[in-house]
C-alpha positions in Angstrom: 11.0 -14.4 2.0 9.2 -17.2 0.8 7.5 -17.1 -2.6 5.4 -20.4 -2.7 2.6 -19.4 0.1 -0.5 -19.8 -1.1 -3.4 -16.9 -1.0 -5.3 -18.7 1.6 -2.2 -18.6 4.0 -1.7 -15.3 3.2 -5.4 -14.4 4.3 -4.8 -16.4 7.4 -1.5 -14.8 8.1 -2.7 -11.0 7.8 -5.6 -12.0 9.7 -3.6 -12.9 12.4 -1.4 -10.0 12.2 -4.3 -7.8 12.5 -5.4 -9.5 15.6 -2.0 -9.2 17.3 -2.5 -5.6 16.3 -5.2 -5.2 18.6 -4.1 -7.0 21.4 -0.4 -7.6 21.1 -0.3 -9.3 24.5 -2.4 -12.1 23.3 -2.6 -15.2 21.9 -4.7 -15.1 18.8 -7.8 -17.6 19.5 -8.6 -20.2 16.9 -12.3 -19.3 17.2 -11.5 -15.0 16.3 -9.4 -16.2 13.2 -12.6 -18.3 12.2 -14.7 -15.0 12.5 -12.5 -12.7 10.4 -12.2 -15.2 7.5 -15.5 -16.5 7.9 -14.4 -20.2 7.8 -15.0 -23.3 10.5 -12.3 -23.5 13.2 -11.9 -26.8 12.0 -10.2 -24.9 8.9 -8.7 -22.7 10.9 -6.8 -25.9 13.0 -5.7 -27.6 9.7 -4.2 -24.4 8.8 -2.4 -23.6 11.4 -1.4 -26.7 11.5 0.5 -26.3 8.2 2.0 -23.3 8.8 3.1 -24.2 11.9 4.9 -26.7 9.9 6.7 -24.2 8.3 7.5 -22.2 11.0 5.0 -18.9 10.0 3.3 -19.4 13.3 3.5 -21.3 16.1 1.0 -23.4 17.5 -0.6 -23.8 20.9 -2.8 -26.3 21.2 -6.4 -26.0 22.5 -5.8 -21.7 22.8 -4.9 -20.8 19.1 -1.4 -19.6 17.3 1.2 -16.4 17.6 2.9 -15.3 14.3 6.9 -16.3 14.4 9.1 -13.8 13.3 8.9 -15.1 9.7 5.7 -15.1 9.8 5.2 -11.8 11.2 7.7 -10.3 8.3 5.4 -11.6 6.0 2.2 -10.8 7.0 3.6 -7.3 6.9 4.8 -7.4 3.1 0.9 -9.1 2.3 -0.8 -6.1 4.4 1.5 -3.6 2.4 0.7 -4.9 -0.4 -3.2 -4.4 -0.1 -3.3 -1.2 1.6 -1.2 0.2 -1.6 -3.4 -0.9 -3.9 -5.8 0.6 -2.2 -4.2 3.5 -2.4 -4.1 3.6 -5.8 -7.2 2.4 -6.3 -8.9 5.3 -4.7 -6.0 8.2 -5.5 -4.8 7.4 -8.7 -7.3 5.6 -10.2 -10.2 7.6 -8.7 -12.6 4.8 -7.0 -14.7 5.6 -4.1 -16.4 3.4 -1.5 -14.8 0.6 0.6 -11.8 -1.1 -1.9 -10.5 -3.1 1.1 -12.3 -6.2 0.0 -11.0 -5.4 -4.0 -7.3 -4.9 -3.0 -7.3 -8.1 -0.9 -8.3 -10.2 -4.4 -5.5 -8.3 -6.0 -2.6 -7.9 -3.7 -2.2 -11.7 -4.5 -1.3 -11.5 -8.1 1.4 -8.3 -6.6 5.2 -9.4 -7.4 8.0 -8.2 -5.2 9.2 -5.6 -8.5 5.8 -4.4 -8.9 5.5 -3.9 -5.5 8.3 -1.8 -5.1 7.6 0.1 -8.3 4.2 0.9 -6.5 5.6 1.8 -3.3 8.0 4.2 -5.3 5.7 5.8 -7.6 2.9 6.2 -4.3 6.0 8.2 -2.6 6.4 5.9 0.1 2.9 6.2 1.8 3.2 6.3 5.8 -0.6 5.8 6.1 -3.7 5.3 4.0 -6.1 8.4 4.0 -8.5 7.4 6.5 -4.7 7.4 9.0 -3.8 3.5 9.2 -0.5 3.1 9.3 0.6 1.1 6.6 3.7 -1.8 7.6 6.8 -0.9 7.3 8.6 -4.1 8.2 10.9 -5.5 5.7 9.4 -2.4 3.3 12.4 -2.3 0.5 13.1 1.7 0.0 15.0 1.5 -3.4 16.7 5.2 -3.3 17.3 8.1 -0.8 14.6 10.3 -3.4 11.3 9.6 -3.3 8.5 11.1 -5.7 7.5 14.6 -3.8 4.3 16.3 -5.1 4.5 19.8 -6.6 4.0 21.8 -4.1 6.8 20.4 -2.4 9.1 21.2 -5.2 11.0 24.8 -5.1 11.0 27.1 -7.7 12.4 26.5 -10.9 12.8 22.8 -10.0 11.8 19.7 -12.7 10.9 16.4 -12.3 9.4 13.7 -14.4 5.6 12.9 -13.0 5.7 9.1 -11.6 1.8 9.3 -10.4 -1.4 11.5 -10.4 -3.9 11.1 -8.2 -7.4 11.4 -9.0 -9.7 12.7 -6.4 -13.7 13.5 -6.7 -13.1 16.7 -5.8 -10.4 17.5 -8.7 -11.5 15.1 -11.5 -12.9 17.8 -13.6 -10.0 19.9 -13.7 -7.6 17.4 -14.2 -9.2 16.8 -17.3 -8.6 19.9 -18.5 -4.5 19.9 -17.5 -2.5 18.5 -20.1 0.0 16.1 -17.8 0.7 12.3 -17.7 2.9 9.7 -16.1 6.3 10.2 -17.8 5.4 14.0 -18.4 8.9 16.6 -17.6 7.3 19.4 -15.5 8.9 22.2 -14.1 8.0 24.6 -10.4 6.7 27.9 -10.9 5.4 30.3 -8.6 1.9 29.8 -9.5 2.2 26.4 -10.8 3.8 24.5 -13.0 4.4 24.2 -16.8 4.5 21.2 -19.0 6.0 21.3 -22.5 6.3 24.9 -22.2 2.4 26.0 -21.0 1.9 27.0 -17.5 -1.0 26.0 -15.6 -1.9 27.8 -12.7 -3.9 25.7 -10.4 -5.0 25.0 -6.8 -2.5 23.6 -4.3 -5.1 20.4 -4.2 -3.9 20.1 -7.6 -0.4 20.5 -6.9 -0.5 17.9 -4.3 -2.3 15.5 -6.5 0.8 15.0 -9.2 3.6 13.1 -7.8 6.8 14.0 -9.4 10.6 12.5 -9.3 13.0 15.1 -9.0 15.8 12.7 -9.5 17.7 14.1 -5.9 17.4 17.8 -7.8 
């Protein structure tokens, strides 16, 4: 994968991913990509132009470009990367409103390790909560055990807490449980306990706290 693309190519490339997306058939028109980054189409040639160059999409002259397969594995890895901070901008960190806009200024500054430390600690999202799918080419699954909430757990069962996420809904009483990233918390009927005290909560909660049960 290569590293040195710069953030404007990688707008232009997940751009033109999401246009295939909604008409695969097609080739994506100079003048659409011009719309959805809100540049000329001038700017839209020139670039398409260089990364024709280095083979992330190939050119067709007069009608627009079509994302090689380089370029198509990457524009997957740059949309993964800002739907999962999304992610965790809303579910972990508690934010509300539209954060597509945020994650896109973000996912840039996203290395390969920290994305896969994200994509571990989310659980391996499928889909973001309003049910797009997030990209799954070249997606990097480092072990057979992904971080399960709670109330997936069993009985009896411990894990270390990897991520909590932080809802409107649930704020309050999160507040009020004594748990953080790193935390040992063990399965109970009810619940779960942490250091010994059990908390008894709704299964909201319990599907809020993402925990690694290390293949337990």
């Amino acid at each position: 994968m290569m590293s040195d693309i710069s953030e404007g190519e990688e707008a232009y490339l997940k751009r033109a991913l999401e246009a295939f997306e909604e008409n695969p058939s097609q080739i994506v028109k100079t003048s659409d990509l011009a719309a959805r980054l809100n540049v000329s189409s001038a700017s839209v040639t020139e670039m398409i132009k260089k990364l024709a160059a280095r083979n992330l999409v190939t050119h067709v002259p007069y009608k627009g470009s079509r994302l090689t397969s380089e370029g198509f594995l990457h524009a997957n890895q740059v949309k993964r990367r800002q739907m999962l901070i999304e992610i965790l901008l809303s579910e972990v960190v508690g934010l509300e409103g539209n954060l597509s806009e945020v994650a896109s200024k973000m996912e840039f500054a996203l290395e390969k390790s920290h994305e896969l430390t994200l994509d571990r600690m989310l659980g391996y999202p499928a889909e973001s909560r309003d049910g797009r799918k997030i990209p799954s080419l070249g997606r990097e699954i480092v072990d057979s055990t992904p971080a399960c909430s709670i109330s997936e757990m069993t009985d009896g069962q411990a894990g270390t807490v990897t991520a909590i996420r932080i809802s409107k809904e649930n704020s309050t009483l999160m507040m009020k449980i004594d748990v953080s990233i790193g935390a040992t918390v063990e399965r109970t009927n009810d619940g779960f306990t942490v250091d010994g005290t059990e908390y008894r909560v709704s299964e909201s909660i319990l599907d809020s706290i993402l925990v690694d049960t290390g293949g337990q």
